[in-house]
C-alpha positions in Angstrom: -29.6 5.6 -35.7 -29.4 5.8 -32.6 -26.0 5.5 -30.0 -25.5 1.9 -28.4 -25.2 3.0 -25.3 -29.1 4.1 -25.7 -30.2 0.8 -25.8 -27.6 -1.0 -23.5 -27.6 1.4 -20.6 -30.4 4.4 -21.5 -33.2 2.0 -21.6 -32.6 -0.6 -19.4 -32.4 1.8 -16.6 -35.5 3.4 -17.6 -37.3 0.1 -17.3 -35.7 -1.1 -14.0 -35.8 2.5 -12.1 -38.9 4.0 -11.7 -39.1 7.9 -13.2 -40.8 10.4 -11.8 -41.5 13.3 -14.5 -42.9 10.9 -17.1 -42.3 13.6 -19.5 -38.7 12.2 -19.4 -39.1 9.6 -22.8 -41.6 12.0 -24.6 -40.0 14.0 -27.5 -40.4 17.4 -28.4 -42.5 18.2 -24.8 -40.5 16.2 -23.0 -36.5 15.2 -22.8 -36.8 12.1 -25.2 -34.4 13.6 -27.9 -32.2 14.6 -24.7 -31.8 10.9 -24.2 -30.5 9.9 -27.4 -28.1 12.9 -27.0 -27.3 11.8 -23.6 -26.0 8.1 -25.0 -23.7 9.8 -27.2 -21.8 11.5 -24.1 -21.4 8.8 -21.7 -17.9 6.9 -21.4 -17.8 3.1 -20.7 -16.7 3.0 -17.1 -20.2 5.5 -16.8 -23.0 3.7 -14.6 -26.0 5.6 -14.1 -27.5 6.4 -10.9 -30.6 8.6 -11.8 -32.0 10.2 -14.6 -34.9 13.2 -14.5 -36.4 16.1 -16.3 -36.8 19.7 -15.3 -36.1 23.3 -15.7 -32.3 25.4 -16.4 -34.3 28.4 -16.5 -37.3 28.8 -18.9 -35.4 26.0 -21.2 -36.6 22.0 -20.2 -33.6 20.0 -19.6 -32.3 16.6 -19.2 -30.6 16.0 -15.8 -28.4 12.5 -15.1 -26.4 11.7 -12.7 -23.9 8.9 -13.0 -21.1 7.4 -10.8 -18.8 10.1 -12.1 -20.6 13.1 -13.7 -23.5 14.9 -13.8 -24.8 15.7 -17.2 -27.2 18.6 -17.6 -28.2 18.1 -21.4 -31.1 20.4 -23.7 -31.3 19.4 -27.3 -33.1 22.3 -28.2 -33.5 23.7 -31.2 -30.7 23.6 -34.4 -28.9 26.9 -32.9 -29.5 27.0 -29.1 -27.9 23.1 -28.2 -27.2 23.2 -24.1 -24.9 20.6 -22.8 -23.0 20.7 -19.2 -21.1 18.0 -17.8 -19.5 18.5 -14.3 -17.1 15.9 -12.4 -18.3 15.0 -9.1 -15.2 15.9 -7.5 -15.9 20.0 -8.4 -18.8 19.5 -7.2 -18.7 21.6 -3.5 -22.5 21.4 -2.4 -26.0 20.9 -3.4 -29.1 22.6 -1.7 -32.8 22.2 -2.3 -36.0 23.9 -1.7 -39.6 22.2 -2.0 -42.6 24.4 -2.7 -46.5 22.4 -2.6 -45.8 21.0 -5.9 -42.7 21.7 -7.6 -39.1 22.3 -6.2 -36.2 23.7 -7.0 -32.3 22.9 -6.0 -28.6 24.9 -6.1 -25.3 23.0 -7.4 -22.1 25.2 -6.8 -19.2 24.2 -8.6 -15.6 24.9 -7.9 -14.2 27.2 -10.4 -17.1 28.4 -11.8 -18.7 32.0 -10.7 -22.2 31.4 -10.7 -24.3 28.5 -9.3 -26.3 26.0 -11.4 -30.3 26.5 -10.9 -32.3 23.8 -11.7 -35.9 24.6 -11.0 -39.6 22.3 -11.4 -38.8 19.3 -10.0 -41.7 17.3 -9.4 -42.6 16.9 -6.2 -40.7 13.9 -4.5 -38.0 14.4 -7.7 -36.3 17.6 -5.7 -35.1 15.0 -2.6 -34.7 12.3 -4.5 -32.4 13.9 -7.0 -30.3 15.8 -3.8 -30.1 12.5 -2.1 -28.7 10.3 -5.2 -26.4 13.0 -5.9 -24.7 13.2 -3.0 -24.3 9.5 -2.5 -22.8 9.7 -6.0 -20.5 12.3 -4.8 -19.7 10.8 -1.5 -18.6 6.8 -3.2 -16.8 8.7 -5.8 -14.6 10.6 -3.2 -14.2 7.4 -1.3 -13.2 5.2 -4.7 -16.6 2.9 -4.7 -17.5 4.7 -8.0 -15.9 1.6 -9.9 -19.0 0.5 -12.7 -19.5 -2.4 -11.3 -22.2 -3.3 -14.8 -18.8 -3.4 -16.9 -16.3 -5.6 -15.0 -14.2 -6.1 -17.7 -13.2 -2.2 -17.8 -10.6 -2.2 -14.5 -9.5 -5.4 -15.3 -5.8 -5.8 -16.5 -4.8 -7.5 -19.9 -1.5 -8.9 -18.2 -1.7 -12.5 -16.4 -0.5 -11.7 -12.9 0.3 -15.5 -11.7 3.2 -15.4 -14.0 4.9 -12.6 -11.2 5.7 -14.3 -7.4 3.6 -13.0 -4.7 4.8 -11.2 -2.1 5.1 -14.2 0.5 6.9 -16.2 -2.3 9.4 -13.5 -2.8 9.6 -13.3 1.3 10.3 -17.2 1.4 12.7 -16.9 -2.1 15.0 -14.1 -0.1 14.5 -16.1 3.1 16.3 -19.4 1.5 19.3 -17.3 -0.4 19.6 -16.2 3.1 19.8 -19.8 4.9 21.9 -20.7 2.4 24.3 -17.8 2.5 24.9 -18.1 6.0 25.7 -22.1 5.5 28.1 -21.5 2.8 31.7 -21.0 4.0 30.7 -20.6 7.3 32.8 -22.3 10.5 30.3 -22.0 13.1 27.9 -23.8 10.9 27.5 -27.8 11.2 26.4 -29.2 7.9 26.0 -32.9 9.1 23.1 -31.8 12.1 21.7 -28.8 9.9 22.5 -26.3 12.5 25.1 -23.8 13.4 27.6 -25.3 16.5 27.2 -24.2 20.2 29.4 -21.6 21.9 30.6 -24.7 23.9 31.5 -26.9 20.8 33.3 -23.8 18.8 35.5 -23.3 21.9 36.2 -27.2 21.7 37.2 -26.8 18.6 39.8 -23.7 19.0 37.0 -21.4 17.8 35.6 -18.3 19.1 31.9 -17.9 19.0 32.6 -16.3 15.8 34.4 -19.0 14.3 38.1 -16.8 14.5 41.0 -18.7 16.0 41.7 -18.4 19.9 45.6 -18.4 19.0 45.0 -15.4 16.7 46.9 -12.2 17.3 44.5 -9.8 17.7 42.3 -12.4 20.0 45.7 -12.8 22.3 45.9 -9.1 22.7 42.2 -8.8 23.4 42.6 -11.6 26.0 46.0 -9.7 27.2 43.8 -6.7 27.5 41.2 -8.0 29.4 43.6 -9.5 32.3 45.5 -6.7 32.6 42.2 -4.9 32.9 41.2 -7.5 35.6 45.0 -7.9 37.2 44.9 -3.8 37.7 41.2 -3.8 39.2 41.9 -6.5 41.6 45.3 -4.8 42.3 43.4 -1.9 43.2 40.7 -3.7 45.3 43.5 -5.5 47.6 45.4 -2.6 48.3 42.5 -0.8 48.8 41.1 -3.5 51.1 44.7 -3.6 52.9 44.8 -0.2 53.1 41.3 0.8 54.5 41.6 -2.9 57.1 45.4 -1.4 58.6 45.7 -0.2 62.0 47.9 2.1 63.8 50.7 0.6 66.1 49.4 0.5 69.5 51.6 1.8 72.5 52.4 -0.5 74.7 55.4 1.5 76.7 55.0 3.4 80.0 58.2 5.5 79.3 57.6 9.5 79.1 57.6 11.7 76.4 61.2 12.5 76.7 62.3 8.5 76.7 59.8 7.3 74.1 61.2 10.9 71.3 64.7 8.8 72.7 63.3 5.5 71.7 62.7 6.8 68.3 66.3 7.9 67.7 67.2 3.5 68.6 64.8 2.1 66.3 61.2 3.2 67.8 58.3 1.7 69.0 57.4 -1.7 68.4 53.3 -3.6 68.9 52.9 -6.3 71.2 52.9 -9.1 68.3 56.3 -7.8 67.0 57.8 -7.3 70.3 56.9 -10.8 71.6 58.3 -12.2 67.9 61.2 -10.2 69.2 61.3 -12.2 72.5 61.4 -15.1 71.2 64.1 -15.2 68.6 65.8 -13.5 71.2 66.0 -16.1 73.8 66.2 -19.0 70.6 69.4 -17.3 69.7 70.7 -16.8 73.3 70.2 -20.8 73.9 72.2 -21.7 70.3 75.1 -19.8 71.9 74.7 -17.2 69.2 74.9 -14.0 71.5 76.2 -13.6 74.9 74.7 -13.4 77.9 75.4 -9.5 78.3 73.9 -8.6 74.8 71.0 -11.3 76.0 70.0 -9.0 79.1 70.4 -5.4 77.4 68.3 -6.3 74.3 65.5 -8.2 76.7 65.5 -5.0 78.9 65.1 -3.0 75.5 62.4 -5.1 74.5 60.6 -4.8 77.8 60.5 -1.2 77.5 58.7 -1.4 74.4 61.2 -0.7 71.9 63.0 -2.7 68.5 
């Protein structure tokens, strides 16, 4: 009896695909009995792709190429059975050569020593099996080999709607979140729904992150800060007073000799102190303070430029 797979997969695709060694359903001169053999070693996530008849040598054989393998099959007799099956992915290149009416093509393998000569194609066969094969090799390497005849095979036995999605577990952290930051929270106002202004929290007594403006250690960050400020604008007014003074102009004609004298009484004076001077001189001389002698030597001191 023969495999199911022979009648749900074998010939089906015999009927649909067009063969061109028609000596690929014919027993004994032909690879029918390497069909039946062939059901028996396909899995159920296998989807054929082509299927032919040549040469390994003097010995006919059965050559198919599926999404995922490439079966080389001879039934032969009771003692010389042939059967190679090779993964795509070992599979490192495939070269053909066409004569008037048969042709011939090359598989190397990884990991095996010698190559795999298949010979006889006919005619049209030889490119039509090197171009089918390396499609087959190129959608497996890029993970389109999935059967697409046996949908059922990839799909899971667990109900997936049961699990949230991603955006549902996004939007599920999202609201513990929101609610977190409303629980316990000062800077939050739970009659409008939204956390309180920097304006409103200092209204309040609040910093902006809801801490007490009497607290200790915002008190010493505010002493901190002024002293900081104080001791920079310190520095800039001296600094400014410093780099604005002037020297004290000279305003005396005395010599060298009188004005080192005029240091030894009291030294030189500007014209602003002098005239200062003057007049709480002549204020004090009209209140009967001083006398008239002590009047005229201190007005004749100041005259000369000296304090």
């Amino acid at each position: 009896m023969a495999h199911p797979y022979y009648t749900e997969k074998i010939l089906p695709f015999l009927e649909q695909h067009k063969v061109t060694n028609l000596l690929v359903k014919t027993p004994f001169i032909g690879t029918g009995f390497e069909l039946k053999e062939l059901a028996k070693t396909l899995r159920p996530d296998e989807e054929l792709r082509y299927i032919t008849a040549c040469k390994s040598g003097n010995a006919k054989v059965l050559v198919c190429v599926t999404n995922l393998r490439l079966h080389i099959l001879d039934k032969g007799l009771i003692l010389n059975k042939y059967q190679l099956t090779v993964d795509l992915s070992k599979i490192a290149s495939v070269q053909r050569g066409r004569g008037v009416f048969f042709g011939s093509v090359v598989i190397s393998v990884l990991g095996y020593e010698d190559n795999i000569y298949l010979n006889d194609f006919w005619g049209k066969d030889t490119e039509d099996f090197q171009r089918i094969l390396q499609d087959a090799i190129t959608d497996f390497g890029l993970g389109r080999s999935q059967n697409t005849t046996n949908s059922d095979y990839y799909r899971l036995n667990v109900d997936l709607r049961q699990y949230p999605t991603m955006e549902e577990r996004a939007l599920g952290s999202r609201d513990y979140r929101d609610s977190a930051y409303q629980m316990n929270n000062p800077t939050y106002n739970y009659l409008t729904g939204e956390p309180y202004t920097e304006s409103e929290l200092l209204a309040m007594g609040l910093d902006r992150f809801g801490n007490p403006l009497e607290s200790s250690s915002y008190q010493q960050r505010g002493h901190s800060r002024a002293t900081t400020v104080n001791r920079e604008t310190t520095r800039t007014v001296n600094g400014t007073s410093s780099a604005n003074s002037k020297p004290l102009k000279d305003v005396s004609d005395l010599s060298t000799s009188a004005k080192f004298d005029a240091l030894d009484s009291g030294g030189f004076g500007s014209s602003e102190q002098l005239r200062q001077a003057k007049m709480n001189l002549e204020d004090a001389y009209r209140k009967g303070i001083i006398s008239k002698e002590l009047y005229e030597i201190k007005m004749r001191k100041y005259n000369r430029g000296l304090l």
